[in-house]
N, C-alpha and C positions, 0 to 999 in steps of 0.2 A: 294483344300487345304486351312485351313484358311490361314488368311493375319497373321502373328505374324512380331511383332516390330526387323526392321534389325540389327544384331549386327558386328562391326567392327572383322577384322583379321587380321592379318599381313601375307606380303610376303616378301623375298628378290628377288633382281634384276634375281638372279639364281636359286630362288626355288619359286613356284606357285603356288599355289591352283589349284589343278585338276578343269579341263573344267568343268562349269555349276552347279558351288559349288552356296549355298544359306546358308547364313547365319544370326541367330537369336535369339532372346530372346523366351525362354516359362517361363511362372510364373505356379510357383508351388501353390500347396492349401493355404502355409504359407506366399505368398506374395513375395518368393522370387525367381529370374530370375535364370534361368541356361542357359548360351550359348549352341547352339546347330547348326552344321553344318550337311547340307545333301547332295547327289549324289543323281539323279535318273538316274539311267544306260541309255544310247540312245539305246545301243546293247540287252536291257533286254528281250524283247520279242522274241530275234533272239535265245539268252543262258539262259535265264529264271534260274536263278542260285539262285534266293534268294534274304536274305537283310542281309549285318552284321551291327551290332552292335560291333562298339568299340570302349572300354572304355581306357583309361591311367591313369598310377599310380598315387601317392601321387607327386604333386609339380608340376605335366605335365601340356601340353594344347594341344588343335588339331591340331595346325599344324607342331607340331612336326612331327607330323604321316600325311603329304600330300604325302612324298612317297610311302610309303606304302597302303593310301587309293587309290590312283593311282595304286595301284597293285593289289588291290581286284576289284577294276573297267574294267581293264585289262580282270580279270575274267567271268566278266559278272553280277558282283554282283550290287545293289545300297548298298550304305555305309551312314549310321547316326556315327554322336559322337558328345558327348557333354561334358562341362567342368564339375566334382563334382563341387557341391554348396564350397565356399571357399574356391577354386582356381582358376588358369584360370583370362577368363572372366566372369565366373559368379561369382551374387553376393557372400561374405563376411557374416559373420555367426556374424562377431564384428569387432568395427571398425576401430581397427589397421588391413590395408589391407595387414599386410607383416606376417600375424603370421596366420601359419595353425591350425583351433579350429571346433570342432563339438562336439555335448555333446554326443551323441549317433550316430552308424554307421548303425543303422537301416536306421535314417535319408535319408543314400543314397541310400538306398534297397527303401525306400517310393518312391523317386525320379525316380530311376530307374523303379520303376513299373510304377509310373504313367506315364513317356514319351512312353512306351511303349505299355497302355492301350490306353492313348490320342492322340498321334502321331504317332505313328509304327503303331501302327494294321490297322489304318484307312486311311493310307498313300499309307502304302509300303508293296509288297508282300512276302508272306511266302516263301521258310522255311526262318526264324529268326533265325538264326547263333552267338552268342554271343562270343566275346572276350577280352579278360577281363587283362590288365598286371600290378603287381605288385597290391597295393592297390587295383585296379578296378578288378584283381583278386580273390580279396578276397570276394568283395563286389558281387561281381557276383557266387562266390560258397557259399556263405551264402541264395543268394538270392533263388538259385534253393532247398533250405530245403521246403519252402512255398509256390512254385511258380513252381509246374515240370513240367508242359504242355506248357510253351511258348516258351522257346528254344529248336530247332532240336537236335544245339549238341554246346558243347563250346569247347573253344581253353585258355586256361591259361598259359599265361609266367610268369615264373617268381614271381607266386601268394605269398602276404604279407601272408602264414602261421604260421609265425614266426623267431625270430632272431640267429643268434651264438650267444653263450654264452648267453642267457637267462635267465639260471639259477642262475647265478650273477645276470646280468645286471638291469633285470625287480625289483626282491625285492631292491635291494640297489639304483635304481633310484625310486623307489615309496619312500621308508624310506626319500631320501635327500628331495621328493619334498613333503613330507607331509603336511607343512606349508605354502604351495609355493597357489596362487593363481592360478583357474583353466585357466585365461586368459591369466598369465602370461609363456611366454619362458620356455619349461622345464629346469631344472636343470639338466648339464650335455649332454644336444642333441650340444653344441656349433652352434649357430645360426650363418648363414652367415652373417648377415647386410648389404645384398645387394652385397657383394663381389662376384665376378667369381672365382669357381674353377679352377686352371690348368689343361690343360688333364692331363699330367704327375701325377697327384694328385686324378683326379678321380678315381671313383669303376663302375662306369654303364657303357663303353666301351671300347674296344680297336682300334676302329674307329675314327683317330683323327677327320676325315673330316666331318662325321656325329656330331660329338663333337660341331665343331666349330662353323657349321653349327645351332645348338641350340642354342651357346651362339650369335652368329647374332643378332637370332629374339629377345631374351631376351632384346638385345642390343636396341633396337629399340621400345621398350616397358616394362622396367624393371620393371614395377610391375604387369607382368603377370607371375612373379614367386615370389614363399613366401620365407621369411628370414629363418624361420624354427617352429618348432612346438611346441604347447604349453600344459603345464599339463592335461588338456581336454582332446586333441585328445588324447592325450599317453594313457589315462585313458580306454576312447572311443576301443583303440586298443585294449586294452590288454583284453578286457571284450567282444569282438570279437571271440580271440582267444582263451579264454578260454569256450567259447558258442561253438563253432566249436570243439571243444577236449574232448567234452563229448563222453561220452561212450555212443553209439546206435545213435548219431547226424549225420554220414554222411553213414552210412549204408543203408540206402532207397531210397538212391536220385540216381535214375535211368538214370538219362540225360546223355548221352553220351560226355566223356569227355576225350581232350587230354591233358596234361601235359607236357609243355617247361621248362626243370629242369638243369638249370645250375650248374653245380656241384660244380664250384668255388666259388658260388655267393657271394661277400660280405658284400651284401645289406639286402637281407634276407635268410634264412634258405635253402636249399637245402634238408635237411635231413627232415623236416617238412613236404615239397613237397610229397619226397620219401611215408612217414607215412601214407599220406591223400590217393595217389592213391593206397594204398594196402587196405585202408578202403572201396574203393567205388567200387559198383559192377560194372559198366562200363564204366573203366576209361583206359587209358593207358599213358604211359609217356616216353619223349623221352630226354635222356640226353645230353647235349652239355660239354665239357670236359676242353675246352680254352677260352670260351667264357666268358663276365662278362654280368651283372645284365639287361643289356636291350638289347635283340636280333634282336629286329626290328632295332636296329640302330647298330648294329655291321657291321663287315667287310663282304662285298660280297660273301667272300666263304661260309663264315658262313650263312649267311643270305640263300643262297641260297640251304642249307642244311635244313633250316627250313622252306622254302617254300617248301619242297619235300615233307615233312611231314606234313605240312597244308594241301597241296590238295589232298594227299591221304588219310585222314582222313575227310577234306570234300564228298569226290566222294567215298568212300568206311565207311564200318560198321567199329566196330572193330575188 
């Protein structure tokens, strides 16, 4: 494997980095870094099970998910993830480092092909398993329109297909930020300014401890989360979502796909979800009823309801 430049991570005293993590910088074509953390399974040869890929939404970073990649490892899998470009630890797209901005979301579809042309394939062994939550969602069903031979099959929580209330929201916040500068804060998203949410106040779980848990690490490195989003991305989004809502656009894309569709979600669209897996020829979806916007980090019973349905969906068709 090449040498790539080592990149920092954080742990708490009570939560670790799964055994034999390696952690790093890759440069992109445009010159700029993406952190990227890997597993190579020791048990791999013994369960030969694969390699996932997993990606985390809008605002996330990797070690949010060391439980969970310690769950897939568990499995027999090796595990990559790496931060989108202008989160995380990877570099920043402009140089206020608290305001999330990308002009286009192709962007991460380039990224994400090339870690997987230049790193995955020449690394780590097949089948390549893709999982994709929230934003990373989307970015990864966008991807498989152009891209259908590299992943076996995907797994999507919770995928950014779109919001409640939309049909207000999207014209009357485009209208307000017409004038608005693409680097500037959108109008109306109300930016944290570094503030911590309450759990009591949050929408992503009902798990205070896994809650808390995040704001820890935050703690500990506050600007490995952004303050909030700026006219760009918003723009970026919305020209996503309307690329993927074409008629005849997700109709051919064969890749074998489950769907984690929280019904309540307040974060994004539930119904959207619903929409896309009736589009696609082989897709299935599994609803969660109490749960909110991020499953990997909710309560144990829950959680453990969705790993039933991960590894039968991995070890079986649909």
């Amino acid at each position: 494997m090449i040498d790539y430049p080592i990149a920092k991570y954080l742990e708490l005293s009570d939560y670790k980095a799964p055994k034999d993590v390696n952690s790093i910088y890759i440069r992109m074509p445009d010159n700029k870094r993406l952190r990227l953390m890997y597993w190579k399974n020791n048990n791999f040869k013994k369960n030969n099970n694969g390699t996932i890929l997993l990606q985390q939404g809008h605002n996330e970073f990797i070690e949010k998910y060391f439980e969970t990649i310690q769950e897939f490892l568990n499995r027999g899998f090796n595990v990559v993830s790496f931060d989108w470009r202008g989160q995380g630890l990877s570099d920043k797209m402009i140089n206020n480092e608290h305001k999330q901005y990308v002009e286009d979301f192709n962007i991460h579809e380039a990224d994400l092909k090339f870690i997987i042309k230049e790193f995955i394939d020449k690394n780590f062994e097949k089948p390549l398993i893709g999982i994709g939550h929230s934003m990373g969602g989307c970015i990864i069903l966008s991807f498989l329109k152009k891209n259908t031979q590299i992943f076996e099959k995907v797994i999507l929580s919770a995928p950014m297909l779109g919001f409640n209330n939309e049909k207000f929201l999207l014209p009357v916040i485009t209208l307000i930020n017409k004038f608005n500068s693409d680097k500037n804060y959108l109008i109306g998203s109300r930016p944290n300014m570094g503030r911590e949410t309450p759990f009591n106040n949050n929408d992503l779980t009902s798990d205070k401890f896994r809650y808390k848990r995040t704001q820890a690490l935050v703690r500990k490195l506050p600007n490995i989360r952004l303050w909030g989003i700026t006219k760009g991305w918003f723009r970026a989004v919305k020209n996503k979502l309307f690329e993927i809502r074409k008629k005849g656009w997700a109709e051919n894309i064969k890749t074998k796909i489950l769907f984690i569709n929280n019904i309540n979600d307040r974060v994004v669209s539930s119904k959207h979800i619903s929409i896309m897996n009736d589009r696609l020829p082989n897709s299935r979806v599994k609803e969660f009823y109490k749960t909110e916007h991020e499953i990997f980090m909710e309560k144990d019973k829950y959680r453990n309801l969705m790993w039933n349905e991960i590894d039968n969906f991995i070890k079986n068709d649909l």
